[in-house]
Phi, psi and omega in degrees: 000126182239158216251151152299083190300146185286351142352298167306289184294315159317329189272310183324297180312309165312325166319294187293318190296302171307336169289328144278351181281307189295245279262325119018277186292322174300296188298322156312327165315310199290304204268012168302307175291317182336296161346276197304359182265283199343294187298331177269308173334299176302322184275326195274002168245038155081341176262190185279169188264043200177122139246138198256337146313304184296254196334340179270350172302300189307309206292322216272326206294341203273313187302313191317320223244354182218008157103185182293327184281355149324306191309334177285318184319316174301299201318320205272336170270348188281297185316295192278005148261309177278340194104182165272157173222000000 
């Protein structure tokens, strides 16, 4: 059986945490455009550019499933995709 120096095991991890980060990051990109469709969508049919029902939707689903600091994680994602309001 051959063991792992913890060395060893902290850079495989630091790997995998980048690699998760890039992937992360992507998904966060994809869905900022997504938004700007929504978000364009909405103003050129006469409506806001911001629903604030739908964002208090996004805020409750990210606190349920990830505790109050979900709620910052939405705040801060909700802000790159639309801006500040």
């Amino acid at each position: 059986m051959t063991t792992t120096s913890p060395e060893a095991t902290i850079a495989d991890a630091r790997e995998r945490i980048d690699a998760l980060d890039d992937r992360i990051i992507g998904l966060i990109q994809e869905r900022m455009a997504v938004s700007d469709v929504v978000q364009q969508t909405r103003i050129a049919s006469g409506g806001r550019r911001v629903s604030l029902s739908r964002e208090m939707e996004i805020l409750g689903r990210y606190r349920e499933a990830l505790g109050k600091p979900g709620t910052t994680l939405a705040m801060t994602l909700l802000e790159l995709c639309r801006g500040r309001i």
